[in-house]
SERO-4910 file (N, C-alpha, C, O; in steps of 0.05 Angstrom, whole numbers):
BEGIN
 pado doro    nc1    nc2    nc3   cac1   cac2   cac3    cc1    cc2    cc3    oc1    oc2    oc3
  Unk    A   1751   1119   1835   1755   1143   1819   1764   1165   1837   1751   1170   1857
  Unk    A   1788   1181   1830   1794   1202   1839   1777   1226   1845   1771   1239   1826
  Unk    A   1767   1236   1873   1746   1250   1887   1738   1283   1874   1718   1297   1875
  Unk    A   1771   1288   1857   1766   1316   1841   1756   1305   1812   1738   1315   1797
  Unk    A   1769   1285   1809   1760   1279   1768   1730   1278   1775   1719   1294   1760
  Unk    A   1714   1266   1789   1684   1259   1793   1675   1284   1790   1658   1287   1772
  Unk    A   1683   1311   1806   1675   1333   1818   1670   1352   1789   1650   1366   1784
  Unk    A   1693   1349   1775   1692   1360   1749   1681   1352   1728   1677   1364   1707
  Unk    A   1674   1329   1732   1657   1309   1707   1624   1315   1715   1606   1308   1701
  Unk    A   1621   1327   1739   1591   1317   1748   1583   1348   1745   1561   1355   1737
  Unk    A   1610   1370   1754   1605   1408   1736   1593   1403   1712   1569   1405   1706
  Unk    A   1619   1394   1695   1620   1391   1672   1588   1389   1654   1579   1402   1635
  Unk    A   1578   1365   1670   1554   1353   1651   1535   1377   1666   1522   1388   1648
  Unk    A   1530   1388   1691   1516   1400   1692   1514   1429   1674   1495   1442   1667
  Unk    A   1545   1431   1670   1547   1460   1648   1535   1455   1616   1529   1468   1596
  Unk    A   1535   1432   1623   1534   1428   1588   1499   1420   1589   1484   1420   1569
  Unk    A   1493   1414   1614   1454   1400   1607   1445   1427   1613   1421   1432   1608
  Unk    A   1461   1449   1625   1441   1483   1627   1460   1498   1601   1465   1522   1604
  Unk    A   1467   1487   1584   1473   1503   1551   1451   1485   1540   1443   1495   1519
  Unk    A   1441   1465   1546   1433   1451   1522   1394   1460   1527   1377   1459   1508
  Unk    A   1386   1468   1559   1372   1482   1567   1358   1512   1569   1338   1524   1575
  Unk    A   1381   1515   1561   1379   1557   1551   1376   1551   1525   1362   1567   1513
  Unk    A   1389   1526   1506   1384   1537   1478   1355   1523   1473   1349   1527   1449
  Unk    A   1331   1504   1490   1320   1495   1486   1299   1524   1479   1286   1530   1459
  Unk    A   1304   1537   1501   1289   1560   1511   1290   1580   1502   1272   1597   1500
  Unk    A   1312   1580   1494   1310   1611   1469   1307   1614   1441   1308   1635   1428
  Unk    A   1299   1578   1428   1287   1573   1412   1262   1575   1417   1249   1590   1402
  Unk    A   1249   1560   1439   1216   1567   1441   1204   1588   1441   1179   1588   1441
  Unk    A   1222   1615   1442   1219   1643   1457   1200   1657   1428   1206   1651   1404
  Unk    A   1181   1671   1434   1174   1690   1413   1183   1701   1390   1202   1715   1398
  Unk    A   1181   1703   1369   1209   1717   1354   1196   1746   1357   1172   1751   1362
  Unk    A   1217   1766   1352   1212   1798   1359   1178   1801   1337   1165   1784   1324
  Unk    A   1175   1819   1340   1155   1829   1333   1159   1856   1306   1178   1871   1309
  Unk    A   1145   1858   1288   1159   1880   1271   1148   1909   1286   1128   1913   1300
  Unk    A   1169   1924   1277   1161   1960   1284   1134   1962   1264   1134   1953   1241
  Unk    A   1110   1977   1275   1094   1985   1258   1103   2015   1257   1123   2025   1267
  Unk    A   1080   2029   1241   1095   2058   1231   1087   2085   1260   1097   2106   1267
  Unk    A   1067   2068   1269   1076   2091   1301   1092   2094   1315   1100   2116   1324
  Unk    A   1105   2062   1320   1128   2058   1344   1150   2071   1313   1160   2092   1319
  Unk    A   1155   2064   1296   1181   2073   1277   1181   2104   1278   1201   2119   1281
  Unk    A   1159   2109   1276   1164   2148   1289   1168   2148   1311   1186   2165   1318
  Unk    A   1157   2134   1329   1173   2142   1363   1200   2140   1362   1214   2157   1373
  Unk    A   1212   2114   1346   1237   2114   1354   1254   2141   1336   1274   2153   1345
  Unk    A   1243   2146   1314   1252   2168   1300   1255   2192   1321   1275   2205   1325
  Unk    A   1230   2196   1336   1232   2217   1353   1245   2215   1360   1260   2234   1359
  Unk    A   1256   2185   1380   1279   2195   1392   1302   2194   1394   1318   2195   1412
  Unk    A   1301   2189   1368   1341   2189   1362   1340   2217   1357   1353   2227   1375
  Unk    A   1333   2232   1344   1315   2258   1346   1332   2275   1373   1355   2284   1373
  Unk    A   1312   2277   1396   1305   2286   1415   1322   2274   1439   1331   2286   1459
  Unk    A   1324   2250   1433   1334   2231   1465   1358   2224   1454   1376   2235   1467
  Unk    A   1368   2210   1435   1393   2195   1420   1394   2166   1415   1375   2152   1422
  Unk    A   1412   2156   1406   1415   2134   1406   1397   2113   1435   1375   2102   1432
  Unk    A   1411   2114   1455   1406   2098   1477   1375   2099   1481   1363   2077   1480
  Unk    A   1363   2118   1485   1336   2110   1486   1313   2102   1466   1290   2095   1469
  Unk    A   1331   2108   1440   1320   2097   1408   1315   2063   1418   1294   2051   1417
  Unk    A   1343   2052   1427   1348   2022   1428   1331   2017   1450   1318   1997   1444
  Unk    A   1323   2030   1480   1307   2012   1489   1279   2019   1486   1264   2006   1500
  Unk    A   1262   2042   1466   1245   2038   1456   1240   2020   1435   1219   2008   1439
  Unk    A   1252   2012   1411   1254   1989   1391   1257   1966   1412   1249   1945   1402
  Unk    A   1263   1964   1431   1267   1935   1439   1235   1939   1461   1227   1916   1467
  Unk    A   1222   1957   1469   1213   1945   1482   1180   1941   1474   1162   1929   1487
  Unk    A   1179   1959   1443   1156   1951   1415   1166   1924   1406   1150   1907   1400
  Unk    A   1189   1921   1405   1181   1887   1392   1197   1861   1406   1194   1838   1400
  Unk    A   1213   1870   1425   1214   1840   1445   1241   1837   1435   1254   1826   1452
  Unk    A   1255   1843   1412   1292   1841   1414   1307   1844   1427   1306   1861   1445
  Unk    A   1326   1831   1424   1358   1833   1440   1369   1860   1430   1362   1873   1410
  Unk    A   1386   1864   1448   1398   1892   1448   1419   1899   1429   1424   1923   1423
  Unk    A   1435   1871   1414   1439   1879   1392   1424   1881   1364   1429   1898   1347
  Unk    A   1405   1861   1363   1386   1864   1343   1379   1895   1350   1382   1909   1330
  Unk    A   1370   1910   1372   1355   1926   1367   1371   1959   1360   1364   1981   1352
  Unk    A   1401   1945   1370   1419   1972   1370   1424   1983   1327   1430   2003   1314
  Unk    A   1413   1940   1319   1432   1953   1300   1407   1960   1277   1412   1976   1259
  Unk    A   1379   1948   1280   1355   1964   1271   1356   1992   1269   1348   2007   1251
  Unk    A   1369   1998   1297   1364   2032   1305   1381   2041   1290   1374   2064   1284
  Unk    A   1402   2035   1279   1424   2042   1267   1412   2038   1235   1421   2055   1220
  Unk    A   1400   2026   1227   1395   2026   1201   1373   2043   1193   1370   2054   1171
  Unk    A   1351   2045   1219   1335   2068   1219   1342   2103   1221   1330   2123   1213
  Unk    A   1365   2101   1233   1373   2127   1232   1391   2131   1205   1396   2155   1199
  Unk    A   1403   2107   1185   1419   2116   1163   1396   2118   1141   1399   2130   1120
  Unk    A   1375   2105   1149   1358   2107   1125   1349   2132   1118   1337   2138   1097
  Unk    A   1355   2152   1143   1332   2178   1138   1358   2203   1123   1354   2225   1114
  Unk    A   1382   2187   1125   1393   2204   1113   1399   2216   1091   1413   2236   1092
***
């Protein structure tokens, strides 16, 4: 067998057994946690006071979300008060 086809077949499976390993793992992972009504006023405060950006890494770091889950919470929390 040709010394590059091996080289790319042996990448290959390793790319594909660490996708099939991150998705094992980010299934097992916690699911977020809900805002209770303290942290939902903190973040109110501080879209408030601070803005957007620190709204998102307070919501994310009360319930364990990804940064778009948490950008777009923050975003529904700030249209709701309108």
């Amino acid at each position: 067998m040709n010394p590059v086809l091996a080289a790319v077949l042996v990448i290959g499976a390793a790319g594909l057994l660490m996708l099939i390993v991150a998705h094992w793992l980010e299934q097992r992972a916690a699911p977020p946690r809900e805002l209770d009504e303290r942290a939902r006023a903190e973040v109110r405060a501080a879209l408030d006071h601070d803005g957007l950006v620190t709204s998102v890494r307070i919501y994310r770091e009360r319930t364990g979300s990804g940064l778009l889950d948490a950008y777009e919470a923050v975003r529904r929390i700030a249209r709701d008060r309108r």
